[in-house]
BALO-536346 format. One record per residue: x, y, z of N, C-alpha, C in turn; residue in three letters. Coordinates in steps of 0.001 Angstrom, whole numbers, plus 524288, in hexadecimal, padded with zeros to 5 digits. Each point is the difference from the previous one (the first is absolute). Example, Ala and Ser with C-alpha at 12.3 -4.5 7.8 and 13.67 -1.06 7.14 Angstrom:
% BALO-536346
833867E9C681E787FC86804A68000080384804B080000ALA;7FEA28041A7FD3080334804A68003C7FCFE80442802DASER;
***
This chain:
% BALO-536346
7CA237EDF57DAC67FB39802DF801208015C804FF802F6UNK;7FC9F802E78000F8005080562802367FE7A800DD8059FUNK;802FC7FF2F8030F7FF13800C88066B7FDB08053D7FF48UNK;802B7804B47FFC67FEF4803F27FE8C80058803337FAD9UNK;7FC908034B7FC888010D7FF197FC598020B804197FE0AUNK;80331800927FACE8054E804867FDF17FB7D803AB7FED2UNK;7FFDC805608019F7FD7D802E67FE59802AA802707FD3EUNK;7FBFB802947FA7780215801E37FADD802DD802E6800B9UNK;7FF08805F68037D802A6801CC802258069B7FEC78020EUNK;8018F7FBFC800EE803E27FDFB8040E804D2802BC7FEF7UNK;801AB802807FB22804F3801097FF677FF4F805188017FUNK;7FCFD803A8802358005180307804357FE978008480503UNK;8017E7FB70803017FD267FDE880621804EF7FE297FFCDUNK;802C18039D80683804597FE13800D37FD247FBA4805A8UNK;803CA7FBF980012800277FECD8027C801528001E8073AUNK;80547802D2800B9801DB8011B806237FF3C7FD6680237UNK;7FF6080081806E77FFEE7FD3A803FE7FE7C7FCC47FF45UNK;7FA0B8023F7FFFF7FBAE7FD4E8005A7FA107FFDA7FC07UNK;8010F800577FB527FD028006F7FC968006E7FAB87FB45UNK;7FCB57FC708014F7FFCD7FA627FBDF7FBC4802417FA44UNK;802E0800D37FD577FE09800267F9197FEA07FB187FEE5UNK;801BD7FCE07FFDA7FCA17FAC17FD02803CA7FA7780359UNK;7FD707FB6280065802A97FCC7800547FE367F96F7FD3FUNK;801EB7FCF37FC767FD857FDD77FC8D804257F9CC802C4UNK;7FD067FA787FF248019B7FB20800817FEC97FC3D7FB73UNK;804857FCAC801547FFAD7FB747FB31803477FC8880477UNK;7FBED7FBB7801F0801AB7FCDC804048030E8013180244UNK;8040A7FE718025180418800E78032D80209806D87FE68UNK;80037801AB7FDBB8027D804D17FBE17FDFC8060480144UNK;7FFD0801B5803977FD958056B7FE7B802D78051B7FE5AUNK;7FF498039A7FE7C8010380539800447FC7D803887FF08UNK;8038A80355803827FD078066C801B880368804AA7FE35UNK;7FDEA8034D801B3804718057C7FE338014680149807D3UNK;7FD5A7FE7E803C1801A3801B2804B5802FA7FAC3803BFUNK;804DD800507FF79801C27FC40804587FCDF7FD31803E3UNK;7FD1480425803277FDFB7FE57805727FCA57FC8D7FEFEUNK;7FD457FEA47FAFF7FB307FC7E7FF0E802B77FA277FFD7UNK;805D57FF10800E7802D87FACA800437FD487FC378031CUNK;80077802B7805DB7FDE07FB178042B7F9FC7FE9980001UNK;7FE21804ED7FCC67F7D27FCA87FFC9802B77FBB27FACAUNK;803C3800267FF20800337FC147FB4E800947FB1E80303UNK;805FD800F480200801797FB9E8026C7FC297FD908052CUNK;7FBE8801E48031F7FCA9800508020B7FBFB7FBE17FCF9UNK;7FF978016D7F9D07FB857FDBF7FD9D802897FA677FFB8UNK;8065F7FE2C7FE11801997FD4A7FD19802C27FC32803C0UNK;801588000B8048A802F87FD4B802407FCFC7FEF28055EUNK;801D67F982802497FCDD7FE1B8046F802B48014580537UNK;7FD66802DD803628027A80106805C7803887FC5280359UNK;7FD4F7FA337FD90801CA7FBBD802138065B7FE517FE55UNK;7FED2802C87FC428064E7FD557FC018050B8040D7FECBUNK;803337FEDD80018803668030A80134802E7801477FAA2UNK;80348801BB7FE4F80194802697FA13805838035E801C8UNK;8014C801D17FC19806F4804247FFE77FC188053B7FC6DUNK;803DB80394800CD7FEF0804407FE6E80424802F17FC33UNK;7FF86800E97FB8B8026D805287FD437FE2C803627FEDCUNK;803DC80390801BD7FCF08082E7FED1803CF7FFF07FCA1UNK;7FD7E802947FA2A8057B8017A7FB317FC20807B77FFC2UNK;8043180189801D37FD17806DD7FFAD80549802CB8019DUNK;7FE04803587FEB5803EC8055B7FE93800DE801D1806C6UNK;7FB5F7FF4C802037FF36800348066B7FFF67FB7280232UNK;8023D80343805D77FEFE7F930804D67F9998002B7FE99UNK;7FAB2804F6801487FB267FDEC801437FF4A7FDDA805E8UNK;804F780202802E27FF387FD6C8048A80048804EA8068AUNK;7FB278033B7FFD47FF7F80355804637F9B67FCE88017DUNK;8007380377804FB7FA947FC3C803887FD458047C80104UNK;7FE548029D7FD757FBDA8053C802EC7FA577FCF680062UNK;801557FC1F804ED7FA407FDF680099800707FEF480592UNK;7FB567FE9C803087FFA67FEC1805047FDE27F7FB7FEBBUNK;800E37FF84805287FDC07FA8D7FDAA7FBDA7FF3380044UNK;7FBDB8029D803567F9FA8012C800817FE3C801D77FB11UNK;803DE802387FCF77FD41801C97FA43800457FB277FBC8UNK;803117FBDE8038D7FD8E7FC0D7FBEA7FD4D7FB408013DUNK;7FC7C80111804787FC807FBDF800DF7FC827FF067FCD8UNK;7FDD1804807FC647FCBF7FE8B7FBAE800667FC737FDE6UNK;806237FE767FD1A801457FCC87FDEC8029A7FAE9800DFUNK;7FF977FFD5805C28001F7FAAC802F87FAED7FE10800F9UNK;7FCFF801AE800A67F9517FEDF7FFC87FF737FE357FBC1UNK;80112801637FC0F7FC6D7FF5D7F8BF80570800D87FE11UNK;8036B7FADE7FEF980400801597FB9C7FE6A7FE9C7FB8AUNK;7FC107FFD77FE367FB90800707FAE17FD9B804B67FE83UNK;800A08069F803E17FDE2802D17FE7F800B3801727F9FCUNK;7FAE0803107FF3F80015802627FB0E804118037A7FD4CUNK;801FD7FF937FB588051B804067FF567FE5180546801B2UNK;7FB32801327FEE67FE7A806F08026D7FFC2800B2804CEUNK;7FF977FA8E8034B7FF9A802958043F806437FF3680277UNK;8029B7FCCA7FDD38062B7FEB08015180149805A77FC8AUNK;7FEFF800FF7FCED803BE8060F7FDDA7FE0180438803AAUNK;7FB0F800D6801BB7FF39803FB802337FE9A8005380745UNK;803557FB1A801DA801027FFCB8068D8015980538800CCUNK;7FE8480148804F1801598056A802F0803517FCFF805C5UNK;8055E802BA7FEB07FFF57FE3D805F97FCB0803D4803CCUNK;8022D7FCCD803807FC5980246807D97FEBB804588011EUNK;804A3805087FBA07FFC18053F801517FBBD803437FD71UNK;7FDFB7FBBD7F9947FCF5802657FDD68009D803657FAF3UNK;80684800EC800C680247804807FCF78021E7FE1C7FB7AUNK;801D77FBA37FFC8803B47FD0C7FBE77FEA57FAE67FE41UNK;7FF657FDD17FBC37FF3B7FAEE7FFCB804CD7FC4680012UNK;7FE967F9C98037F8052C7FDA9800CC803897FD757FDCBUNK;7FE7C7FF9E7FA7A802BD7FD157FC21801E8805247FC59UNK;8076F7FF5F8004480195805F57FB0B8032E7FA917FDD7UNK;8029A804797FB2B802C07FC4F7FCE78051E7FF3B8025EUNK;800CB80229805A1804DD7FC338026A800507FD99804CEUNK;7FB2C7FF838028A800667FC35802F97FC697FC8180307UNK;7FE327FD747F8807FD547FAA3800FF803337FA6A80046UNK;8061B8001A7FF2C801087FBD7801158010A7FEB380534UNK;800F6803C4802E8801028009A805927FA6D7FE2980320UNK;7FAE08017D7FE557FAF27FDA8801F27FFBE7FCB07FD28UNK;802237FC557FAE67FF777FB987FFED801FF7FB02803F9UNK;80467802988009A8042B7FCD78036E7FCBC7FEB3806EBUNK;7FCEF805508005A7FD767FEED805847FB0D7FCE27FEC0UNK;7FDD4800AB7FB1B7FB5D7FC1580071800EE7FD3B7FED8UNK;804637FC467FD5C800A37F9597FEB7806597FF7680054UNK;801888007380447806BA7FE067FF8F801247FBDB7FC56UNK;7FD9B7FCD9800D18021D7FB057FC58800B8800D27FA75UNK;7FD32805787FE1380081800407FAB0805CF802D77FE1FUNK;804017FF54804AB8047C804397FF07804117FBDE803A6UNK;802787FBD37FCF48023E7FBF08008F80696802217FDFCUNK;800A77FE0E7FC0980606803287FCBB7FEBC8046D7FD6EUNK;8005B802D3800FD7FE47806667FE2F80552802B37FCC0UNK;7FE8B800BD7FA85804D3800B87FCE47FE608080C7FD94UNK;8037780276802F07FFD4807047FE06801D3801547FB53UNK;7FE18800537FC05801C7802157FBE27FF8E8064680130UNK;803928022C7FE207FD47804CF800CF804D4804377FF28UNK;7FF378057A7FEA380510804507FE4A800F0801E78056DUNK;7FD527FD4E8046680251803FC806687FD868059F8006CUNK;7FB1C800877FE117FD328051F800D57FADC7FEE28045CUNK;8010A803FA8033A7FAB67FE9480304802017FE978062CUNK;7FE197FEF5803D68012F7FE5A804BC7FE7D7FB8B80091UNK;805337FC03801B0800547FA417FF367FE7E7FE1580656UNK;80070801DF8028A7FCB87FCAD803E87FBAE8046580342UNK;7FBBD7FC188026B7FB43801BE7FFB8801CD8070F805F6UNK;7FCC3802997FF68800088045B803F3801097FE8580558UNK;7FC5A7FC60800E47FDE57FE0B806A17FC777FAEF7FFE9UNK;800167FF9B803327FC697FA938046D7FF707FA867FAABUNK;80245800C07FD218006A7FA547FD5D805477FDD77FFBBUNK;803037FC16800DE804E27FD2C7FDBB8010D800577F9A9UNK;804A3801717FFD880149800827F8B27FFCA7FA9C7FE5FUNK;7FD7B7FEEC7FB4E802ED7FAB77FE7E805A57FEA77FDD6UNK;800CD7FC6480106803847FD3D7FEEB8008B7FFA67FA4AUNK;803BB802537FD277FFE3800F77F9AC803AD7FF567FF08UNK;802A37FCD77FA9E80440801E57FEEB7FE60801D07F9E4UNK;803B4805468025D7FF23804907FB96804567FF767F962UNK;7FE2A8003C7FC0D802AC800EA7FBE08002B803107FBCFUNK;803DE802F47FB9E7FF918026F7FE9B7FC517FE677F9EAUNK;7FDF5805047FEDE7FD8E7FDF37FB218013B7FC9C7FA82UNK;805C780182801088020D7FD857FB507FFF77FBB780169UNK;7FFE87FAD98026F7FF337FBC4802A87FB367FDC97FF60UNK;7FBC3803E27FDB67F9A07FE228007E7FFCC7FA177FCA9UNK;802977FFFD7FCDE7FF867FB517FB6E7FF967FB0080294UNK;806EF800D680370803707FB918015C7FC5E7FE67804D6UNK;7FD32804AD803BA7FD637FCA28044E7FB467FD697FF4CUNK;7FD9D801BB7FA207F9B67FCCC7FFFB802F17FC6E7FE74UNK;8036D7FDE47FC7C802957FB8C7FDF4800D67FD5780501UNK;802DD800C8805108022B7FD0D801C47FE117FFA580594UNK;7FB6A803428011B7FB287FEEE805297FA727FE417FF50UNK;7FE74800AD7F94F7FC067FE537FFE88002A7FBC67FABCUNK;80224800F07FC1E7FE857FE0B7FB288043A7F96380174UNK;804868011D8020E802D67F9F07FFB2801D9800F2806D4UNK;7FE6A7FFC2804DA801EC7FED38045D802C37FCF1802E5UNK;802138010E802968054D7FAF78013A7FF41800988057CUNK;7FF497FD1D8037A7FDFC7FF8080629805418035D80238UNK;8061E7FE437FEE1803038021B8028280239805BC7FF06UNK;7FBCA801727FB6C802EF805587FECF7FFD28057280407UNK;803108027C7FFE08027D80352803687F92380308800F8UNK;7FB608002C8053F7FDF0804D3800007F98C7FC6880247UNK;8021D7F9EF7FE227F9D67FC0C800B68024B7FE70805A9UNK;7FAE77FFB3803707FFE07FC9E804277FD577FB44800C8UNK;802487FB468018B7FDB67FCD47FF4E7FD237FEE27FBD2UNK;7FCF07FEC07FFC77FCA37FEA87FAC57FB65803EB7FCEBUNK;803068040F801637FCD3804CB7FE0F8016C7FF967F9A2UNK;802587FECC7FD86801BF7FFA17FB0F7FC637FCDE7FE44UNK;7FBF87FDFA800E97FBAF7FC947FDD07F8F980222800B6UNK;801A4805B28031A7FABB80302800267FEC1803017FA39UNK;7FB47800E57FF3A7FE12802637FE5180141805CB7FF78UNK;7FFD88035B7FB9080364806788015E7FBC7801B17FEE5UNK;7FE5A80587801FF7FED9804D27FF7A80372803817FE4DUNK;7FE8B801317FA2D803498043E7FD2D7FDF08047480092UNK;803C2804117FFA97FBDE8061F801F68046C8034F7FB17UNK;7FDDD801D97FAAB8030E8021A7FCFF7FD64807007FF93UNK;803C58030C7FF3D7FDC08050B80036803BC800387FA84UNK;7FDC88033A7FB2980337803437FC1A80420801EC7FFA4UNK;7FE12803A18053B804BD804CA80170804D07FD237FFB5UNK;8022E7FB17801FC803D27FE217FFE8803B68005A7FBC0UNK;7FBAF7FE3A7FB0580458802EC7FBFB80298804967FD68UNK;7FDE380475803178018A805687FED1803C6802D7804B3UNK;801C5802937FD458025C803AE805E77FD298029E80530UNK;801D680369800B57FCF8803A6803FD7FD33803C67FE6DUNK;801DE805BE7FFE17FBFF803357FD9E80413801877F97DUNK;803067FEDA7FF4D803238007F7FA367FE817FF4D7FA73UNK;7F8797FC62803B27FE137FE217FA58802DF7FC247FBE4UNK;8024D7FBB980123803277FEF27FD7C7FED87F7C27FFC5UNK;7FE9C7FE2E7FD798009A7FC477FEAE8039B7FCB680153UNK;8016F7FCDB8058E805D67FCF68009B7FF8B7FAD77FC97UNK;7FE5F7FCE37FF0F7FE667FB957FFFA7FF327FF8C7F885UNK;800BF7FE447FC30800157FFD67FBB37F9DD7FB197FFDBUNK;7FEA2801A07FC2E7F93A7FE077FE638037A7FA2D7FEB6UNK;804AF7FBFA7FCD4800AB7FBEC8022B800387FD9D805ABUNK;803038017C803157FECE8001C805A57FC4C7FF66800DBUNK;7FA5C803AE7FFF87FCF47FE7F801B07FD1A7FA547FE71UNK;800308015C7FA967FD4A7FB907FC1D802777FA8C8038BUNK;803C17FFAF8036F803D57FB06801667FE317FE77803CDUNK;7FD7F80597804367FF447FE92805437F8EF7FD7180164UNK;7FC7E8026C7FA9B7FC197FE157FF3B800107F9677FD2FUNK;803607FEB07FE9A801187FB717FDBA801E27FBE5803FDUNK;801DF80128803298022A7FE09806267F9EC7FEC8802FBUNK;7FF0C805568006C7FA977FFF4803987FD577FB7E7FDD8UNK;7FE1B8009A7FAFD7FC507FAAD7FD0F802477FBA1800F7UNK;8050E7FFB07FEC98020F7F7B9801107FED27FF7780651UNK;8004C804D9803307FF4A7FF6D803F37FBD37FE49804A6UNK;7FADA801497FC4A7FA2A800FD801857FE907FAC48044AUNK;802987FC7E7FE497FDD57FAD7802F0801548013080595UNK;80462802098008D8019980167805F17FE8A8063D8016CUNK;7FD5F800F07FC017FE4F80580804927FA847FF7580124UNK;7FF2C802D78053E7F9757FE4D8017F7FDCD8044F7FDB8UNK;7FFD18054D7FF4E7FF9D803877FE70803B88049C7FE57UNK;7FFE08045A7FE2F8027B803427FBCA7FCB08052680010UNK;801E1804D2803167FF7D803547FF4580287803D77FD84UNK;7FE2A803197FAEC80218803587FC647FE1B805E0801DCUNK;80213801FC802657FECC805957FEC580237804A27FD78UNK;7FD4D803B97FC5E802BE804777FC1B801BE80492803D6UNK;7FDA4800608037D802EA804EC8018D8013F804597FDEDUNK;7FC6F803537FD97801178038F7FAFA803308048E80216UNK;7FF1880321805678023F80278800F0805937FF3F801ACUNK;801BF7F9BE7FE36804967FFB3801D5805E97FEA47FA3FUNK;7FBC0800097FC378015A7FFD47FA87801E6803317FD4EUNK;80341800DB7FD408029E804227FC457FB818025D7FAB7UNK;80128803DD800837FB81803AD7FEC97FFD1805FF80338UNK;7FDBB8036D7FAA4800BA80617803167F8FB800ED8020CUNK;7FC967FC387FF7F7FA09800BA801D97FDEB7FB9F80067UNK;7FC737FFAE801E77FD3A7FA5A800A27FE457FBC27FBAFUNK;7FE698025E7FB827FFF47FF837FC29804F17FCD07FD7EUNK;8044D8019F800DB804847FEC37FE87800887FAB2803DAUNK;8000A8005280475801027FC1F801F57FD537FB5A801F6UNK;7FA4D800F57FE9A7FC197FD617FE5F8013A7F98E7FB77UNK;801A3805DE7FB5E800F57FC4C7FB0E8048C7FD5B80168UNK;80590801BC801E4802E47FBCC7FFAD7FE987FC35805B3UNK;7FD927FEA6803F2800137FB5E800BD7FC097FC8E7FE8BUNK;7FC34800D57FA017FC987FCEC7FE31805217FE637FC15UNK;802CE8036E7FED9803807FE5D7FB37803307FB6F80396UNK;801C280122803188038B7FB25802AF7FC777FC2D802B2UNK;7FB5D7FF507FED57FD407FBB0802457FE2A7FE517F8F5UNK;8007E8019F7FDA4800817FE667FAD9802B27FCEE7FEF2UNK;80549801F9800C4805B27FD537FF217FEC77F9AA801ADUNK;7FED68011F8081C7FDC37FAD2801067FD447FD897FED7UNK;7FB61800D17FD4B7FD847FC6C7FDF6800087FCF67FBC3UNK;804F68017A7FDEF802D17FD347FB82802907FB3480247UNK;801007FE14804DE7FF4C7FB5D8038E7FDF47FE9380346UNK;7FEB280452803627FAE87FD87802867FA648004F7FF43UNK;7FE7D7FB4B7FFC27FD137FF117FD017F946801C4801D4UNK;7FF86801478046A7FCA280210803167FED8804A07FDD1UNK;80463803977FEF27FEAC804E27FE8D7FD9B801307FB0BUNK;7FFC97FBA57FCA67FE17801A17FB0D7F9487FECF801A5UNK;7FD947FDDC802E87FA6C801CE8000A800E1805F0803BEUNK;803F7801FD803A57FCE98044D8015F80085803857FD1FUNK;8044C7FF437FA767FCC9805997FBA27FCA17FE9F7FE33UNK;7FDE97FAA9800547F9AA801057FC707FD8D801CE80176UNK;7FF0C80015806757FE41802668041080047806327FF23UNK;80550801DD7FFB57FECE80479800127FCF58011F7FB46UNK;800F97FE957FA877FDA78016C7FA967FBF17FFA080050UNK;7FAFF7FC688037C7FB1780112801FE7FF60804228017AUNK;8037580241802B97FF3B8044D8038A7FE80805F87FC6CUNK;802DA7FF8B7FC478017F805417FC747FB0C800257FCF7UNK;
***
């Protein structure tokens, strides 16, 4: 269903900081085109009470704190707010709103610790890996992308209590997956790293995987996609959420979704 819905328009609405274009769910499953809309996900999808592991697979850590913690009492009051009013918080100053696309996992971590148990970094090392100020970094162990396969295989899809990275019996929580596109492309080279099998492999992982994830955030990230205009980079991460939906199986209602849309 359509949390928010794809406007016809969309393949010229960039996304940035702070600008959410659409964000659509299929139970546990969502995607958006703006990162920052992750934690109203995980917010919607996961219990305060219960504790879970975390994977970030992105091209970025996603991990700076340009927030105060008074700017997020809103959402310690009502962690049910509305996505419009969770996309469009102002912090304290008035000037900025407090959710960008890099550092909502860092205010996830302050509003539900427990949801950031074995925390696994996928990621190419772009971006600033621990937070600015007044929060503790988490505890991550970081890996390179080419590895993405081998760690859903071997932290979420088949777990082994003693493997190198679980504490105690964290190998039996529940994961929070946090996937961004960008991961499979370069930097600004425009360039495709990741071959459309690959992907087709890592969406095929994700699915045998589903029983152990509590939720699954997908985001396109267009401005972070290969392509010389928005347009361009628009189309290829519908094309590589294409690819995925040739196994996961979620994604084939959100093109019907979109084909409503058109």
């Amino acid at each position: 269903m359509w949390i928010k819905n794809l406007p016809p328009d969309y393949i010229n609405m960039p996304s940035h900081c702070y600008h959410d274009v659409f964000l659509w769910q299929s139970d546990k499953v969502f995607v958006m085109d703006n990162h920052k809309s992750a934690l109203w996900c995980w917010l919607q999808a996961c219990n305060p009470q219960k504790s879970y592991n975390f994977m970030h697979i992105d091209r970025h850590y996603d991990m700076q704190d340009y927030f105060l913690d008074e700017d997020l009492l809103p959402v310690k009051e009502n962690s049910h707010l509305s996505f419009e009013d969770y996309s469009e918080l102002k912090r304290k100053d008035g000037k900025f709103q407090v959710f960008r696309w890099d550092n909502y996992i860092i205010a996830g971590r302050e509003l539900h610790k427990r949801w950031f148990h074995t925390n696994i970094c996928i990621s190419h090392k772009q971006g600033s890996w621990h937070p600015g100020w007044g929060h503790k970094p988490l505890s991550i162990r970081e890996e390179e992308p080419i590895n993405m396969s081998w760690c859903i295989q071997q932290y979420i899809y088949k777990p082994e209590k003693d493997f190198d990275g679980f504490d105690g019996n964290d190998y039996k929580l529940p994961w929070i997956v946090n996937l961004d596109l960008d991961v499979f492309f370069t930097g600004y080279s425009k360039i495709q790293l990741f071959s459309d099998e690959y992907i087709r492999y890592i969406a095929e992982l994700l699915q045998k995987s589903m029983k152990r994830i509590a939720v699954l955030t997908i985001a396109i990230s267009p401005e972070c996609l290969g392509g010389n205009d928005l347009q361009e980079q628009w189309g290829n991460g519908f094309r590589v959420l294409r690819i995925m939906s040739e196994k996961l199986e979620c994604l084939e209602s959100f093109f019907r979704s979109v084909n409503d849309c058109d």
